[in-house]
N, CA, C and O atoms as a MOPAC input file, in Angstrom:
PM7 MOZYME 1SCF
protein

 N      0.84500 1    -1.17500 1     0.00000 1
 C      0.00000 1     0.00000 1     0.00000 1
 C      0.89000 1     1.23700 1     0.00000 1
 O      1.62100 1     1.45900 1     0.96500 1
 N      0.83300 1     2.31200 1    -1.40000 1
 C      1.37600 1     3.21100 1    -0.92900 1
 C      1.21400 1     4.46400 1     0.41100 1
 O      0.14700 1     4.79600 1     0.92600 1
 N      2.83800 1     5.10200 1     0.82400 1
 C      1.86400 1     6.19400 1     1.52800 1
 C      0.91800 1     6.95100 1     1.19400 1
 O      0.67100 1     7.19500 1     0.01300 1
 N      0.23800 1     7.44300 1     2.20400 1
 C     -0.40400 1     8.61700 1     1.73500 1
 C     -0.18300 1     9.96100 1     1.71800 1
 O      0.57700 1    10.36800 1     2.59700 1
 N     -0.56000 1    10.62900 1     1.08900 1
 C      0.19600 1    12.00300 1     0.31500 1
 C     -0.54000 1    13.07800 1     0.89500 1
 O     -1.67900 1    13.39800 1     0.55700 1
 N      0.25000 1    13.70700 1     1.91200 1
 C     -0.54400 1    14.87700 1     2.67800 1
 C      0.08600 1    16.34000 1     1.52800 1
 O      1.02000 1    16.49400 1     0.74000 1
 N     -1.15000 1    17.22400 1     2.07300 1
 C     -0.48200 1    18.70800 1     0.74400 1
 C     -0.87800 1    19.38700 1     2.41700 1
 O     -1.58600 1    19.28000 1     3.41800 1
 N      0.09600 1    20.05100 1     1.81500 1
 C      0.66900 1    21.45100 1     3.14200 1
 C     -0.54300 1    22.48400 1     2.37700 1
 O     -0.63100 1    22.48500 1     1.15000 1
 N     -1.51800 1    23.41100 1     3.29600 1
 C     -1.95500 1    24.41700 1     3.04200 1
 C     -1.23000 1    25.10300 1     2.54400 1
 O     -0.03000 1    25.10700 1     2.81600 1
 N     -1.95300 1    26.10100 1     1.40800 1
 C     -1.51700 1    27.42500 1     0.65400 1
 C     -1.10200 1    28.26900 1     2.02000 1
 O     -1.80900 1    28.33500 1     3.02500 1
 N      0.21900 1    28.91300 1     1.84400 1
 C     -0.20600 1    30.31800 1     2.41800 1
 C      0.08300 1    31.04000 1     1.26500 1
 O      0.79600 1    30.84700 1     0.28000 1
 N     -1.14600 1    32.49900 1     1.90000 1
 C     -1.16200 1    33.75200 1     1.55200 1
 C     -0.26800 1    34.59100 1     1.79400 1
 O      0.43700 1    34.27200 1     2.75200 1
 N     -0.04800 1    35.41700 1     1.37000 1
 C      0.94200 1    36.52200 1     1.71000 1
 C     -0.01500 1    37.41400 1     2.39600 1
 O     -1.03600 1    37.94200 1     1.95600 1
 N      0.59300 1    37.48000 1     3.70700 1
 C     -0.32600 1    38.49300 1     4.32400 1
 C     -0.79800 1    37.77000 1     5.61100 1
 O     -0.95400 1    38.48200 1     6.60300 1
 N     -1.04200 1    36.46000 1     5.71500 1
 C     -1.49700 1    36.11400 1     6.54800 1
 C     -0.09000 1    36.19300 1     7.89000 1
 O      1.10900 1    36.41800 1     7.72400 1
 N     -0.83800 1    35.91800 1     9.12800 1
 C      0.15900 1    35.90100 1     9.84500 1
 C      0.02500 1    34.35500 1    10.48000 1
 O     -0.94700 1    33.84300 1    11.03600 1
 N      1.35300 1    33.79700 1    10.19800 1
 C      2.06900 1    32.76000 1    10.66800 1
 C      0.99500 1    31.88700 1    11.94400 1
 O      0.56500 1    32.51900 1    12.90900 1
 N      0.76800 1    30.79700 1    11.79800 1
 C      0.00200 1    30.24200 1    13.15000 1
 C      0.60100 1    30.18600 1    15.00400 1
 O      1.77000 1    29.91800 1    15.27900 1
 N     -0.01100 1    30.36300 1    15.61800 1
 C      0.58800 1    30.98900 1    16.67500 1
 C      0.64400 1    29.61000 1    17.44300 1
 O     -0.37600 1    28.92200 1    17.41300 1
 N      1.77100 1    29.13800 1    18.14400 1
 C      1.87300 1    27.51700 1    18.98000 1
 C      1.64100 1    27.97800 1    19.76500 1
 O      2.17000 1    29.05400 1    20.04200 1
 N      0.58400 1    27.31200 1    20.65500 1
 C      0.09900 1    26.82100 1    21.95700 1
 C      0.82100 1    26.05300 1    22.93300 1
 O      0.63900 1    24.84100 1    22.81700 1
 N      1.47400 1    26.35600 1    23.72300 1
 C      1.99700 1    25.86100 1    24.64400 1
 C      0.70100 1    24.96400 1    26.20500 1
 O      0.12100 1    25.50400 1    27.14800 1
 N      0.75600 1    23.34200 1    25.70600 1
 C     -0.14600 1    22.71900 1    25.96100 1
 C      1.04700 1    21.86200 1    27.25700 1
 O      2.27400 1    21.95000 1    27.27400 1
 N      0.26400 1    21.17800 1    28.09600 1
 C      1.03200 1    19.83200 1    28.87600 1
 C      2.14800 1    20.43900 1    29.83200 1
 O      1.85900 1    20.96100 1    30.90900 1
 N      3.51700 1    20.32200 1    29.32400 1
 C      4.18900 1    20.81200 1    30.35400 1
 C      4.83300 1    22.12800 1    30.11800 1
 O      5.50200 1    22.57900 1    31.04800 1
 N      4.72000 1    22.93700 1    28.83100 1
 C      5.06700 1    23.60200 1    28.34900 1
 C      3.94200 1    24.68000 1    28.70900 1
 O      4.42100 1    25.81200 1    28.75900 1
 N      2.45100 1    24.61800 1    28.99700 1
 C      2.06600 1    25.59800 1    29.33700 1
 C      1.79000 1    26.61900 1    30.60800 1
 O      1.03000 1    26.42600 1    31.55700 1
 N      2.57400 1    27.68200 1    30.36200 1
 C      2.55000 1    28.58000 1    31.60100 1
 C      1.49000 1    28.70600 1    32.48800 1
 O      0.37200 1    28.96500 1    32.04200 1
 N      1.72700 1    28.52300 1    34.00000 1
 C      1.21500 1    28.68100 1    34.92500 1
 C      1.44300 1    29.33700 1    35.83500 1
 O      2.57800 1    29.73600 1    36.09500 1
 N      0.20000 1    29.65000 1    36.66600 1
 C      0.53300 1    30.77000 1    37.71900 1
 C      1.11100 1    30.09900 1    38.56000 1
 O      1.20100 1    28.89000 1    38.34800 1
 N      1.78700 1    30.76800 1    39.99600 1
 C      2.72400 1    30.25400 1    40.79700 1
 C      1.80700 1    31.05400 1    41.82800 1
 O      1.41700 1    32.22100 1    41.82600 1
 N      1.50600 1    29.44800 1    43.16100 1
 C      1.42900 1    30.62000 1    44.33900 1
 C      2.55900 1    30.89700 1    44.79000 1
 O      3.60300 1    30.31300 1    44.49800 1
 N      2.31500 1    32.66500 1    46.23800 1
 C      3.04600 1    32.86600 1    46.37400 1
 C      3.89200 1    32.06500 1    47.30700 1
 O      4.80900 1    32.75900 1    47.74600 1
 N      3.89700 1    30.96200 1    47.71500 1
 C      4.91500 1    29.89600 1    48.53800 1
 C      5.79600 1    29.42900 1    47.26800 1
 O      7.02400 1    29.48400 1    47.34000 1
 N      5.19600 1    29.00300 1    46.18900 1
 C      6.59900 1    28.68000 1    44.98800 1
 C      7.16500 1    29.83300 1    44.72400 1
 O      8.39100 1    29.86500 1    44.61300 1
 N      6.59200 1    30.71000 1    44.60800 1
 C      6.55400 1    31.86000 1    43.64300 1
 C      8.38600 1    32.31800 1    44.46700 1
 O      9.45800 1    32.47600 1    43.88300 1
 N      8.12800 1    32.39100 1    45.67700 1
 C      8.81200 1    32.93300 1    46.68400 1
 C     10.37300 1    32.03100 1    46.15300 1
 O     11.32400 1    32.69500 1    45.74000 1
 N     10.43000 1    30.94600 1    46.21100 1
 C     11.37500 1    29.52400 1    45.79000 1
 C     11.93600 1    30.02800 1    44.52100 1
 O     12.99300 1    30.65800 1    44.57500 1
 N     11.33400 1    29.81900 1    43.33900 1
 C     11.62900 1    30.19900 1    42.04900 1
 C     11.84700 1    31.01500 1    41.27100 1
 O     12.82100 1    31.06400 1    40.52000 1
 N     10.67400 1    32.00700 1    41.37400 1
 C     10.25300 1    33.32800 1    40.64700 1
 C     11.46700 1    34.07700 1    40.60700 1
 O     12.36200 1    34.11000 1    41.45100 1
 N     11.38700 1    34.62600 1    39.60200 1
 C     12.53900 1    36.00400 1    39.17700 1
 C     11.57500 1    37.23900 1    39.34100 1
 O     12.08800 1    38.06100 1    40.10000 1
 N     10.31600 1    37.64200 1    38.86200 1
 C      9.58000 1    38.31800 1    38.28100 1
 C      8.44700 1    38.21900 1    39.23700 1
 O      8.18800 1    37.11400 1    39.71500 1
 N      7.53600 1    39.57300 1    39.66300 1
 C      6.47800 1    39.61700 1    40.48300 1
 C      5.36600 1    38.63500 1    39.27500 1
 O      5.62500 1    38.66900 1    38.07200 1
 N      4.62500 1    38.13000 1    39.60700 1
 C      3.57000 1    37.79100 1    38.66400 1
 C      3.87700 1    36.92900 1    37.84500 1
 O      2.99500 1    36.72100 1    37.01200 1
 N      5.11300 1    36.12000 1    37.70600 1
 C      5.60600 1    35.16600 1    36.59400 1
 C      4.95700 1    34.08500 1    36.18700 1
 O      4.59100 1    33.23600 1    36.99900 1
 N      4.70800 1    33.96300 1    34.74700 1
 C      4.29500 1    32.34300 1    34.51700 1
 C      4.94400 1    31.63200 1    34.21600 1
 O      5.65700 1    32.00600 1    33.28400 1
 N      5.17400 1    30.27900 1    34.68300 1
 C      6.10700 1    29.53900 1    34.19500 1
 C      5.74300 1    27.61800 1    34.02900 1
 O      5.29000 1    26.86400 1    34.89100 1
 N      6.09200 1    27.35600 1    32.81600 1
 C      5.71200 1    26.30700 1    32.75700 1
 C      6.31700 1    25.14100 1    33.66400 1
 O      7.44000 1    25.30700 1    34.14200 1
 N      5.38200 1    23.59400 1    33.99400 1
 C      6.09600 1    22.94000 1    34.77000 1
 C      7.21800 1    22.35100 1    34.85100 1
 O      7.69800 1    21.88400 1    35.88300 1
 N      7.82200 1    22.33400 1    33.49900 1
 C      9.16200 1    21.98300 1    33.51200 1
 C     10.43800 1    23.10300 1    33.79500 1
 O     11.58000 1    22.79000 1    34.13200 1
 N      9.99600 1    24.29900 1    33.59700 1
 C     10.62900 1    25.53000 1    33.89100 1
 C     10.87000 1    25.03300 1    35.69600 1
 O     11.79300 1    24.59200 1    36.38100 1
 N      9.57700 1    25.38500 1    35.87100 1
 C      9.35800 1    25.21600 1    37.68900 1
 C     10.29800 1    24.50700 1    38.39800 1
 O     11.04000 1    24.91000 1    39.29500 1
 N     10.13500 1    22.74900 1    37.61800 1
 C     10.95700 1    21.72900 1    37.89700 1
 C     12.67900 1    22.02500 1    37.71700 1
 O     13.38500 1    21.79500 1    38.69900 1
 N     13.21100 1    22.45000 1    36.65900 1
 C     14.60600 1    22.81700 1    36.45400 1
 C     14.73700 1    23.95400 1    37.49300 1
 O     15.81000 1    23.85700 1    38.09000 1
 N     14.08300 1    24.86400 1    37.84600 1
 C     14.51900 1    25.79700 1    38.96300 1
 C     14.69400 1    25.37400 1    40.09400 1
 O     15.79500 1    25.70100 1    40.53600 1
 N     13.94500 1    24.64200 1    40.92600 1
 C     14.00700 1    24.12100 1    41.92300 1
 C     15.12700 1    22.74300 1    41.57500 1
 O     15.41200 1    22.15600 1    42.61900 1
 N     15.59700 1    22.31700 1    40.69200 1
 C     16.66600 1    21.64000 1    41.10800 1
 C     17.78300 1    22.74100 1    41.11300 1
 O     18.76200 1    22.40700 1    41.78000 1
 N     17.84100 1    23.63000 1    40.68900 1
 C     19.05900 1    24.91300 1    40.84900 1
 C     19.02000 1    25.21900 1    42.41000 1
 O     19.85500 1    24.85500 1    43.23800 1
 N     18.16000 1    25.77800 1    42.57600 1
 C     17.70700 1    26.05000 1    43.94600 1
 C     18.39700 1    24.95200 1    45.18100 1
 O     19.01500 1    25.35100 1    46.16800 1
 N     18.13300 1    23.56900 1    44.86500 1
 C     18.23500 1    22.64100 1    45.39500 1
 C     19.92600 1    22.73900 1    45.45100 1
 O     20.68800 1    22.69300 1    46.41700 1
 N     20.11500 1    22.85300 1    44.38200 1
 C     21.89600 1    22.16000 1    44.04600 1
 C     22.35600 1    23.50600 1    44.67700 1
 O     23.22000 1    23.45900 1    45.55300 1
 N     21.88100 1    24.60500 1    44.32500 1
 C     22.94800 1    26.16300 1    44.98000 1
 C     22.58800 1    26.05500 1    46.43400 1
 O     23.63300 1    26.12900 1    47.08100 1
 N     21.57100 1    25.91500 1    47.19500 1
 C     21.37100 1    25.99900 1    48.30000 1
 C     21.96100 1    24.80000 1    49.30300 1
 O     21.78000 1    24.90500 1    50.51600 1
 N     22.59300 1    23.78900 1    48.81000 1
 C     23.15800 1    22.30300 1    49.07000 1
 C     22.32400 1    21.39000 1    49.58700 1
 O     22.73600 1    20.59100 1    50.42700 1
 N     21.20500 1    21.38700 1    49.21100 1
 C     20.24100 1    21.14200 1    50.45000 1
 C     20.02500 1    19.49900 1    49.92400 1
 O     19.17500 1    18.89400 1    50.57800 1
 N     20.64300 1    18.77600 1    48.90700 1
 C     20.64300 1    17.66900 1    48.78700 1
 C     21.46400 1    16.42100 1    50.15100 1
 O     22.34000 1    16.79300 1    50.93200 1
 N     21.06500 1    15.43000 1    50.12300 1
 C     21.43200 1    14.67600 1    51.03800 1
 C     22.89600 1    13.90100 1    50.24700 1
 O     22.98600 1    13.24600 1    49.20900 1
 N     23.74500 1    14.25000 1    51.08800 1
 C     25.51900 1    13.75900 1    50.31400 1
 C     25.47200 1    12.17800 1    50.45600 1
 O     26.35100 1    11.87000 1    49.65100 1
 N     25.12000 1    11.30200 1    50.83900 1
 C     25.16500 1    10.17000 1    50.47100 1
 C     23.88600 1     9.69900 1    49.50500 1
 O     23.90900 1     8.69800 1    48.79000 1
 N     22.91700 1    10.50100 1    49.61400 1
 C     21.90200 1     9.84900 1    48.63300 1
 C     21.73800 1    11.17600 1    47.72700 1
 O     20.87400 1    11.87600 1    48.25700 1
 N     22.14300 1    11.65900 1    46.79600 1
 C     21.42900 1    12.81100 1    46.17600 1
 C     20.20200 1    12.69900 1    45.64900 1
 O     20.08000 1    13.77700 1    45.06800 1
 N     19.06900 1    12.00600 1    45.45000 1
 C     17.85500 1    11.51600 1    45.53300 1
 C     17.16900 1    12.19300 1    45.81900 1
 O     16.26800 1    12.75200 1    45.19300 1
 N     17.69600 1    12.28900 1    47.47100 1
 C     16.86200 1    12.86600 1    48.32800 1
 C     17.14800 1    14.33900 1    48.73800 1
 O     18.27200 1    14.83000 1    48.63200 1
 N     16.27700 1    14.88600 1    49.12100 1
 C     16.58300 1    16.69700 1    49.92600 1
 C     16.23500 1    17.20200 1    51.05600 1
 O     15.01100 1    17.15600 1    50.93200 1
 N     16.42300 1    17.64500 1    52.05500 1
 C     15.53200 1    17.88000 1    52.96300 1
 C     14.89800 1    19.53000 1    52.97900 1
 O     15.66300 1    20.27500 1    53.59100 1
 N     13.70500 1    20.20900 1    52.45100 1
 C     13.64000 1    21.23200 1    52.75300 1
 C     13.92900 1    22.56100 1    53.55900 1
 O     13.71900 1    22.53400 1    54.77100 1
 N     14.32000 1    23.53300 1    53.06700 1
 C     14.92700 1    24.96100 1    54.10200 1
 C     13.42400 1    25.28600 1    54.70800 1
 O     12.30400 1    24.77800 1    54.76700 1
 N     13.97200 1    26.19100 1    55.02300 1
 C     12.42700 1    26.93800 1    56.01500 1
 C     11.61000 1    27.79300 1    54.58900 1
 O     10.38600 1    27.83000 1    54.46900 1
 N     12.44700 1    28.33900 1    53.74200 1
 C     12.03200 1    28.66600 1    52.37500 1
 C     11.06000 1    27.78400 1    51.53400 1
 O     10.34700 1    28.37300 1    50.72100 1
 N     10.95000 1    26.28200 1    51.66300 1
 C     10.64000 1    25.10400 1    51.13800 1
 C      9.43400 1    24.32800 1    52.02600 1
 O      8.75600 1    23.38600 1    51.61700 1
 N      9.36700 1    24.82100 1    53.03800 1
 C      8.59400 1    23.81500 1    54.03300 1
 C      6.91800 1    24.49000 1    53.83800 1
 O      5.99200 1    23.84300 1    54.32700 1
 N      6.69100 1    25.50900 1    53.26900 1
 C      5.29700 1    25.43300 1    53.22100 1
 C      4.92100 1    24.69900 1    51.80800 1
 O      3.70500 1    24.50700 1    51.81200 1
 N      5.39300 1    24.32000 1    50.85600 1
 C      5.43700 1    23.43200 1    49.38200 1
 C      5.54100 1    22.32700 1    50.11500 1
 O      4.59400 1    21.77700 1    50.67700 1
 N      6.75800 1    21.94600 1    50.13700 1
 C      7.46800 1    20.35600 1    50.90800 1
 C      6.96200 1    19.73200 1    52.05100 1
 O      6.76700 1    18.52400 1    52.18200 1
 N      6.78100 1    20.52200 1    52.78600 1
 C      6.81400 1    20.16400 1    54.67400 1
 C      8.25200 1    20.13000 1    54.62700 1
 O      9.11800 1    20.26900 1    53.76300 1
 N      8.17800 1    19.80900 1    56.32200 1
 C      9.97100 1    19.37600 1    56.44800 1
 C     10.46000 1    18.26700 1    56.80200 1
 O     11.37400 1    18.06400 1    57.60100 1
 N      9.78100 1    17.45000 1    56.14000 1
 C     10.60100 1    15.96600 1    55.85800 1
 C     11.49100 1    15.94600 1    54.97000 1
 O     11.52100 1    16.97700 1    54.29800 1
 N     12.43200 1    14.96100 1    54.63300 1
 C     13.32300 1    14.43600 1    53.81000 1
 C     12.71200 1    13.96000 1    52.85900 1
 O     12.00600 1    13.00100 1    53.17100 1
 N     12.69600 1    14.30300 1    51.60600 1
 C     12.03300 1    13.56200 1    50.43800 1
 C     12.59100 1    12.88500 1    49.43200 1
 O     13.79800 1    12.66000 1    49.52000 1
 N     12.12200 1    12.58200 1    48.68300 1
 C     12.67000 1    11.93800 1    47.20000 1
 C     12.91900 1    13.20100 1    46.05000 1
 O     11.85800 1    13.54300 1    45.52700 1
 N     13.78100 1    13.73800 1    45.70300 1
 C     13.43000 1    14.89700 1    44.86800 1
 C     12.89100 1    14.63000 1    43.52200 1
 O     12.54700 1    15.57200 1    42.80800 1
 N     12.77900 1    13.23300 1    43.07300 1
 C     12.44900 1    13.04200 1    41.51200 1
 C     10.71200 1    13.10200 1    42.06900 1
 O      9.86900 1    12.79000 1    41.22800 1
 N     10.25700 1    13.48600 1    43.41000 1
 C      8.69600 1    12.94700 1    43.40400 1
 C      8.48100 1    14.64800 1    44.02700 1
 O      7.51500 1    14.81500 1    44.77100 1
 N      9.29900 1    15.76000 1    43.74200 1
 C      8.68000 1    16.48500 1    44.24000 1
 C      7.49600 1    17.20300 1    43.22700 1
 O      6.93400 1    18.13700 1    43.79900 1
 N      7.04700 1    16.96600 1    41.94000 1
 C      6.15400 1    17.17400 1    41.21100 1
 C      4.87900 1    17.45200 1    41.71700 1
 O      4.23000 1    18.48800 1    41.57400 1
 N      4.46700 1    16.04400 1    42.55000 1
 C      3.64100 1    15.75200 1    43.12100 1
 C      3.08900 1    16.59700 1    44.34100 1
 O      2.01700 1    16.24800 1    44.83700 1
 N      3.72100 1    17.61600 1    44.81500 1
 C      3.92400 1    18.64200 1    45.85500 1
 C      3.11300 1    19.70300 1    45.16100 1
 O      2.09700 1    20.22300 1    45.62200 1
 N      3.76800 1    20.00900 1    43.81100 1
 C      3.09800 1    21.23200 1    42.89300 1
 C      2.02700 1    21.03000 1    42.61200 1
 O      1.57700 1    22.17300 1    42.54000 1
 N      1.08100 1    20.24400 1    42.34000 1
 C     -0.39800 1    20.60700 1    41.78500 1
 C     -0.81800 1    21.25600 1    42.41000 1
 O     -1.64700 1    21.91400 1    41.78100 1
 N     -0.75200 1    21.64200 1    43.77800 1
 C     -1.74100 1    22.28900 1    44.82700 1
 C     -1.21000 1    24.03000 1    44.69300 1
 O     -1.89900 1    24.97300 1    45.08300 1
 N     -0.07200 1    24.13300 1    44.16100 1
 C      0.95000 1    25.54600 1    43.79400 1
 C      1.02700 1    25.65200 1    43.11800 1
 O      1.82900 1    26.57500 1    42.97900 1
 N      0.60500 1    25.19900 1    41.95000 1
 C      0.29900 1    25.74000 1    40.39200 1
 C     -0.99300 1    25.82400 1    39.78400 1
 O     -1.63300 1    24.81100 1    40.06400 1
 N     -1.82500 1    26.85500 1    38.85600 1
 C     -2.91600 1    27.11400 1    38.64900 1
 C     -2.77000 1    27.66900 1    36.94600 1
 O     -1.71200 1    27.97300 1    36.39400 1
 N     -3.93000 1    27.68800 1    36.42900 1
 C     -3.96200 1    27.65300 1    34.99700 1
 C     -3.96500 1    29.42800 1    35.15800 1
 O     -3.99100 1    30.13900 1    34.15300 1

């Protein structure tokens, strides 16, 4: 069976370019202010969840707050404990912390 033969829409001259939607983890979200406080550069910032996620491992790694025999794990600053609590966690599961601190 051959493939099948897709045709790319005409463009016009004039039109303007289709605009990408940033959907899943790519789309920006509000931050309360307990992340906001952690991450944020900017009063009011949106930032998508993988943004969020790469900051807080910066955060994590500049602040040392990883555990030296297990880097896995982290134990939250006083900066971290209204997101986290202040237990020792798993840091690949801190995702699971953010739904309640992130909003569309």
């Amino acid at each position: 069976m051959p493939p099948k033969k897709t045709t790319k829409p005409e463009v016009v001259e004039g039109d303007a370019p289709a605009k990408k939607r940033g959907g899943g983890l790519t789309k920006p979200l509000t931050l309360s202010k307990e992340l906001a406080a952690i991450i944020s550069k900017e009063k009011d910032e949106k930032v998508s969840r993988s943004e969020c996620i790469k900051r807080l491992w910066a955060y994590l790694k500049a602040q040392n707050l990883q555990d030296p025999a297990n880097k896995q794990f982290f134990t939250p600053d006083e900066l971290m404990q209204p997101v986290f609590g202040s237990e020792k966690i798993r840091a690949f599961s801190m995702s699971k912390f953010l739904k309640e601190h992130v909003s569309n």
